[in-house]
mmCIF file of the C-alpha atoms, coordinates in Angstrom:
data_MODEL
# 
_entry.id   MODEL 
# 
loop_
_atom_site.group_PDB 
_atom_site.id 
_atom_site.type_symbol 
_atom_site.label_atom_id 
_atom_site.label_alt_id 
_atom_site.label_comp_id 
_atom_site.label_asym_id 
_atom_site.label_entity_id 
_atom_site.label_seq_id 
_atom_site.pdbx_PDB_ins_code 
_atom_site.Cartn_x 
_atom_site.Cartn_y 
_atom_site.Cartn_z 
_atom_site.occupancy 
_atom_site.B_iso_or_equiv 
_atom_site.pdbx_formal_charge 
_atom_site.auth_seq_id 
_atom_site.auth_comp_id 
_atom_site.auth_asym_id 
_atom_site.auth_atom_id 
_atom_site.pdbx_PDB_model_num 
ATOM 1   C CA . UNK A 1 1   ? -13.254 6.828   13.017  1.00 0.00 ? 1   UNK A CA 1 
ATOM 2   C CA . UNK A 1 2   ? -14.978 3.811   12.362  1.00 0.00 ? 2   UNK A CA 1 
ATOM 3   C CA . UNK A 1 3   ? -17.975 5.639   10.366  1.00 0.00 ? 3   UNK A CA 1 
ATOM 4   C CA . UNK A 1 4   ? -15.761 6.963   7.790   1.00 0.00 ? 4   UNK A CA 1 
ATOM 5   C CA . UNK A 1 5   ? -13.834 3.779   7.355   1.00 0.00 ? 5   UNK A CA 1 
ATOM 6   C CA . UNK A 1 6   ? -16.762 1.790   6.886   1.00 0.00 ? 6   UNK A CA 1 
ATOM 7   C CA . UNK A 1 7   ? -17.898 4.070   4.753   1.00 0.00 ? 7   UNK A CA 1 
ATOM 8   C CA . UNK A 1 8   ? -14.765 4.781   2.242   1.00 0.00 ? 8   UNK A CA 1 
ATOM 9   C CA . UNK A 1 9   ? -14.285 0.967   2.280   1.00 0.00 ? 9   UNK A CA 1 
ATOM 10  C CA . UNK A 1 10  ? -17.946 -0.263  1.350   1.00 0.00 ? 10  UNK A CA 1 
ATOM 11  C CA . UNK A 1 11  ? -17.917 2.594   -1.499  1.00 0.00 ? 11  UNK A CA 1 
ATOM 12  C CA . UNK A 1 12  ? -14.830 1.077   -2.591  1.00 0.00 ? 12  UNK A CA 1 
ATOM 13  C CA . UNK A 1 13  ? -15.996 -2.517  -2.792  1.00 0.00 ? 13  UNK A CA 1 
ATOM 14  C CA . UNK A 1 14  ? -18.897 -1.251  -4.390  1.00 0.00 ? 14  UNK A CA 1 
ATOM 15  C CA . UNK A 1 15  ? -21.435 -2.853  -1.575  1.00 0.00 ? 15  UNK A CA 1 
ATOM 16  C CA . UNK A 1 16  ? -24.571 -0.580  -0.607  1.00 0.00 ? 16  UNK A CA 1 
ATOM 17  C CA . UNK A 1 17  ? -26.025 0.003   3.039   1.00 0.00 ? 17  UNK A CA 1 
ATOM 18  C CA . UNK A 1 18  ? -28.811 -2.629  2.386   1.00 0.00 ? 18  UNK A CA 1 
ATOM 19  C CA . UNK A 1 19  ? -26.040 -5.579  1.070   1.00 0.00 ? 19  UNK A CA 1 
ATOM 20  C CA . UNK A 1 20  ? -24.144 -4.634  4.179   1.00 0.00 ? 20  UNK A CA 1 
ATOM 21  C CA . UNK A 1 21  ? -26.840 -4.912  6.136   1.00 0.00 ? 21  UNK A CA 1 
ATOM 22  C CA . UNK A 1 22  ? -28.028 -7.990  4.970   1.00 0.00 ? 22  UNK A CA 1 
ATOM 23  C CA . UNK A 1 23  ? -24.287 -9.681  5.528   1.00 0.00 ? 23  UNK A CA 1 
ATOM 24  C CA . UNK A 1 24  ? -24.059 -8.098  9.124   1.00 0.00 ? 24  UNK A CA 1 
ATOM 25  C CA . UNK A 1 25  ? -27.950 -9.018  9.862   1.00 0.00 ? 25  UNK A CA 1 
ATOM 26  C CA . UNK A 1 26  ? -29.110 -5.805  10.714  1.00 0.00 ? 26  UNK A CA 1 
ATOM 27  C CA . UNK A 1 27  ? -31.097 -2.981  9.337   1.00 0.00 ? 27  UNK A CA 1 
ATOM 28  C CA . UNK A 1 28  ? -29.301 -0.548  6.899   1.00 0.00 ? 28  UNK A CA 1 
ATOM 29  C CA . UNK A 1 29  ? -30.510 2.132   9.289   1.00 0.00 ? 29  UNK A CA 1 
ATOM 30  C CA . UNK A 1 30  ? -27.993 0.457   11.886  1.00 0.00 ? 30  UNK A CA 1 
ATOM 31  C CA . UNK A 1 31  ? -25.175 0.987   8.897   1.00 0.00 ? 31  UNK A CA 1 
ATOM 32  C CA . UNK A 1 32  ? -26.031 4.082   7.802   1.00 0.00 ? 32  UNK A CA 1 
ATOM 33  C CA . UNK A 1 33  ? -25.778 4.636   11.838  1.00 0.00 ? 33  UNK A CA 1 
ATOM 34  C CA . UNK A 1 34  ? -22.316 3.075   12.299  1.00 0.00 ? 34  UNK A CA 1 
ATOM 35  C CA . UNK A 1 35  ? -21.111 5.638   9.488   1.00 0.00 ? 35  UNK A CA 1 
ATOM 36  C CA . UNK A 1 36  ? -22.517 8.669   10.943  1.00 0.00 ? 36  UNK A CA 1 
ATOM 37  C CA . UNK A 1 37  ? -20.646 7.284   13.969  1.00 0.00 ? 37  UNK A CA 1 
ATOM 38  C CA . UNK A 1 38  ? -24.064 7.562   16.093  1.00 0.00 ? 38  UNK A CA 1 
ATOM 39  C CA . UNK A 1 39  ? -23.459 3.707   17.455  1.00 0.00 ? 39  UNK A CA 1 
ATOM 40  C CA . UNK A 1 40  ? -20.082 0.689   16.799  1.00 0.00 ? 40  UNK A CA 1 
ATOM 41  C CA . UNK A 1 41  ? -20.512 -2.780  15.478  1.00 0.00 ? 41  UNK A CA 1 
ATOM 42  C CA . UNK A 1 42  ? -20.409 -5.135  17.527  1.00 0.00 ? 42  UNK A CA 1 
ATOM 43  C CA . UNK A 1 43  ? -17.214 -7.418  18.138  1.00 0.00 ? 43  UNK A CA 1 
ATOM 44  C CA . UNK A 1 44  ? -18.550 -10.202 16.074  1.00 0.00 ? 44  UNK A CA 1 
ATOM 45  C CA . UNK A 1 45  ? -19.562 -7.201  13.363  1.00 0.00 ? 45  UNK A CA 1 
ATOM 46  C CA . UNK A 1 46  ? -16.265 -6.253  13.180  1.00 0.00 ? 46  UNK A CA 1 
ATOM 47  C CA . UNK A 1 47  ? -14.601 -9.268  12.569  1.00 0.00 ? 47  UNK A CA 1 
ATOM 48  C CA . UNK A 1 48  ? -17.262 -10.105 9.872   1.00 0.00 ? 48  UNK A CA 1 
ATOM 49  C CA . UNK A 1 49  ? -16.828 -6.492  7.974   1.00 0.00 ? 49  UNK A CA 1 
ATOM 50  C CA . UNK A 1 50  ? -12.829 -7.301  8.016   1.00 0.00 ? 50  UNK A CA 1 
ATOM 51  C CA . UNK A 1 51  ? -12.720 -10.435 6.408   1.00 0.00 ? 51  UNK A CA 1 
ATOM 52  C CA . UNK A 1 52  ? -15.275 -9.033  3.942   1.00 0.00 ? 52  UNK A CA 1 
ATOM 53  C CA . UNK A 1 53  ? -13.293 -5.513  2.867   1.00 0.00 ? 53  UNK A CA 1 
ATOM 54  C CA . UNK A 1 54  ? -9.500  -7.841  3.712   1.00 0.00 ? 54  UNK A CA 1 
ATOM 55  C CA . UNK A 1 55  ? -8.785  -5.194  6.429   1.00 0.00 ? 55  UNK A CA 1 
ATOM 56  C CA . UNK A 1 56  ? -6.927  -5.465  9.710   1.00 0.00 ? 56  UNK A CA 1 
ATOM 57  C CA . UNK A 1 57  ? -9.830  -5.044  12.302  1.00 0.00 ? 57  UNK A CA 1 
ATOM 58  C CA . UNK A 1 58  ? -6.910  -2.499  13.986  1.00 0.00 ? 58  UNK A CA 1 
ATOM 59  C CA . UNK A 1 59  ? -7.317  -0.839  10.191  1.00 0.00 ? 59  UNK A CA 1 
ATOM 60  C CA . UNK A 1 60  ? -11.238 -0.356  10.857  1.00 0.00 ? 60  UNK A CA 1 
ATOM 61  C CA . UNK A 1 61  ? -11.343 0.617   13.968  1.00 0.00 ? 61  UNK A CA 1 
ATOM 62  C CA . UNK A 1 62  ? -8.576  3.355   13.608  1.00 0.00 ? 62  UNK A CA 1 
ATOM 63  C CA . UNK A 1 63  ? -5.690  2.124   15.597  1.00 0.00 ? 63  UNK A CA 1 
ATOM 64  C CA . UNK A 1 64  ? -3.197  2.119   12.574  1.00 0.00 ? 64  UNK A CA 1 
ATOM 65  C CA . UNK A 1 65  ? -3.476  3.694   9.529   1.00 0.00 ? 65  UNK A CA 1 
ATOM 66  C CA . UNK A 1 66  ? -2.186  1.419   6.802   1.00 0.00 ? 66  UNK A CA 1 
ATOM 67  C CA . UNK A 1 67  ? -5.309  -0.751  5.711   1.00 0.00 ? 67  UNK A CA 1 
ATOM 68  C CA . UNK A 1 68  ? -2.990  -4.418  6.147   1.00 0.00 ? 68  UNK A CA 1 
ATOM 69  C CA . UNK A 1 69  ? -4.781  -7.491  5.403   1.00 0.00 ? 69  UNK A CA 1 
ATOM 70  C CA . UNK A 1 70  ? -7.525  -9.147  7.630   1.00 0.00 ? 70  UNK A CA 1 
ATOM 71  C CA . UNK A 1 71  ? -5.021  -12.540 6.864   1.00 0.00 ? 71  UNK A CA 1 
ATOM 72  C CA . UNK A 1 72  ? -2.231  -12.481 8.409   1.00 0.00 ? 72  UNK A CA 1 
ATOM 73  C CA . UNK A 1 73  ? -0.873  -15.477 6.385   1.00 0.00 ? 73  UNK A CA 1 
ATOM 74  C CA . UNK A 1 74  ? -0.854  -13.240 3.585   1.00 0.00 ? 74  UNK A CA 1 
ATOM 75  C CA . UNK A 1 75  ? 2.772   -11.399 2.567   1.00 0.00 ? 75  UNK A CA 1 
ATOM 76  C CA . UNK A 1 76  ? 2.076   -7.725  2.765   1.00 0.00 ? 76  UNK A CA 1 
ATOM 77  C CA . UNK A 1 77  ? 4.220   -4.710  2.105   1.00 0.00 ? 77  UNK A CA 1 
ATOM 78  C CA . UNK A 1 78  ? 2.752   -1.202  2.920   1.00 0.00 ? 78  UNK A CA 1 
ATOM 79  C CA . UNK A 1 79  ? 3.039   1.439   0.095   1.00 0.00 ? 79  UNK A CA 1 
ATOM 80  C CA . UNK A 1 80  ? 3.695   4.748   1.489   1.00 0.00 ? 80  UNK A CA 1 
ATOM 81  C CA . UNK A 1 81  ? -0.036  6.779   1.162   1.00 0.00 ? 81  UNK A CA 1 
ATOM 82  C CA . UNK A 1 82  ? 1.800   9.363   -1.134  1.00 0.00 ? 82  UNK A CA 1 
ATOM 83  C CA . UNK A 1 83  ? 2.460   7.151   -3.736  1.00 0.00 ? 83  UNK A CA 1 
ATOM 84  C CA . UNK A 1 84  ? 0.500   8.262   -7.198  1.00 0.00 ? 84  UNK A CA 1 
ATOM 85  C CA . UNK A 1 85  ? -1.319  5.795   -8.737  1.00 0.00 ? 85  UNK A CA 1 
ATOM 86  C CA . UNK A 1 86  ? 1.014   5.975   -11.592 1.00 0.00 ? 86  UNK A CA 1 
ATOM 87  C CA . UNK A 1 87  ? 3.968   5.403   -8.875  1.00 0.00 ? 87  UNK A CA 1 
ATOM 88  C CA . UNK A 1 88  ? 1.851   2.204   -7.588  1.00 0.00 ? 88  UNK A CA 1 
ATOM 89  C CA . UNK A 1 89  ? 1.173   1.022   -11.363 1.00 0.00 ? 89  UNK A CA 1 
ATOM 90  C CA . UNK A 1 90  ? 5.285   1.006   -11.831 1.00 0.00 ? 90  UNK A CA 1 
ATOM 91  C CA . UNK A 1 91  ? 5.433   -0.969  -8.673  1.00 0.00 ? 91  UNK A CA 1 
ATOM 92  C CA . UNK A 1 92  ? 2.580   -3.345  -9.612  1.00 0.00 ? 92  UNK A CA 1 
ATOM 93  C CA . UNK A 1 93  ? 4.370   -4.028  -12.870 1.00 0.00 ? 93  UNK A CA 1 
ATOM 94  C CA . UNK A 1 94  ? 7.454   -4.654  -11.434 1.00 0.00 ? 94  UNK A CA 1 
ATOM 95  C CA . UNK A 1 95  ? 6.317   -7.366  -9.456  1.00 0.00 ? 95  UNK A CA 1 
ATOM 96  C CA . UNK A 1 96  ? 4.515   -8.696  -12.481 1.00 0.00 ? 96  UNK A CA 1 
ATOM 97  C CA . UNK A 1 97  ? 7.959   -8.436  -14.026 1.00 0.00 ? 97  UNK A CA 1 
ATOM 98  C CA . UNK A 1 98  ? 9.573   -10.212 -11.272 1.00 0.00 ? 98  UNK A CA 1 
ATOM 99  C CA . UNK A 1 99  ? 6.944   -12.898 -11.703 1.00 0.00 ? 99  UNK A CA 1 
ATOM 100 C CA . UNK A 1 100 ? 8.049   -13.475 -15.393 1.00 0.00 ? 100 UNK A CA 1 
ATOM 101 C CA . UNK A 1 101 ? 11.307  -13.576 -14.531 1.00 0.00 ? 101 UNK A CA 1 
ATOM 102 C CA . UNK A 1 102 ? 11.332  -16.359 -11.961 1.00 0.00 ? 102 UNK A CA 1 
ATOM 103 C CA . UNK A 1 103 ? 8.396   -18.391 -13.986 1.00 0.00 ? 103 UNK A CA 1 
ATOM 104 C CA . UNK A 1 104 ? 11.057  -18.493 -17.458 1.00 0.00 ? 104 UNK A CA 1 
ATOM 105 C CA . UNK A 1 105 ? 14.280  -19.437 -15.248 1.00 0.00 ? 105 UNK A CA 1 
ATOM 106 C CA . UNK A 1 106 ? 12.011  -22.584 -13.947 1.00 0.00 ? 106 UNK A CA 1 
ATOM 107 C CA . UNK A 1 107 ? 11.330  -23.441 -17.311 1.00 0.00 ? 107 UNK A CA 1 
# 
């Protein structure tokens, strides 16, 4: 589970193997071996590849499967995975909208 996560989430953030590597201190032989799932980060790995990609460390590792924030200080609402982009673009603007709306009522 981890593999793929690590995976999917580096491609996201647009970070190779050998940028991951070099943040973890390893080889990106080791990465590319964490997402084949041949061998697991360390503990301290982990942690470091959380705070990098903002994921729960639960998220990573495959106990839940909303990706929640690494910081927990941080207000977080999970979107249902079925929501179309264009569904999470309405909600994004909506937000934006309550934004505006609270920012010209303090003015």
């Amino acid at each position: 589970m981890i593999g793929e996560r690590l995976q999917e989430l580096r491609k996201d953030h647009g970070v190779s193997q050998a940028q991951l590597a070099e943040l973890l201190g390893v080889s990106h032989y080791t990465i590319s071996s964490y997402e084949c799932n041949r061998s697991d980060p360390d503990d301290n790995s982990k942690i470091i590849i959380a705070k990098l990609f903002d994921v729960s460390v639960d998220y990573l590792i495959g106990l839940i499967d909303e990706p929640l924030s690494f910081d927990r200080n941080k207000r977080c609402i999970p979107l249902p995975q079925t929501l179309s982009k264009d569904e999470y673009n309405d909600i994004c603007d909506y937000i934006r909208y309550l934004e505006f709306k609270k920012n010209k009522v303090n003015e």
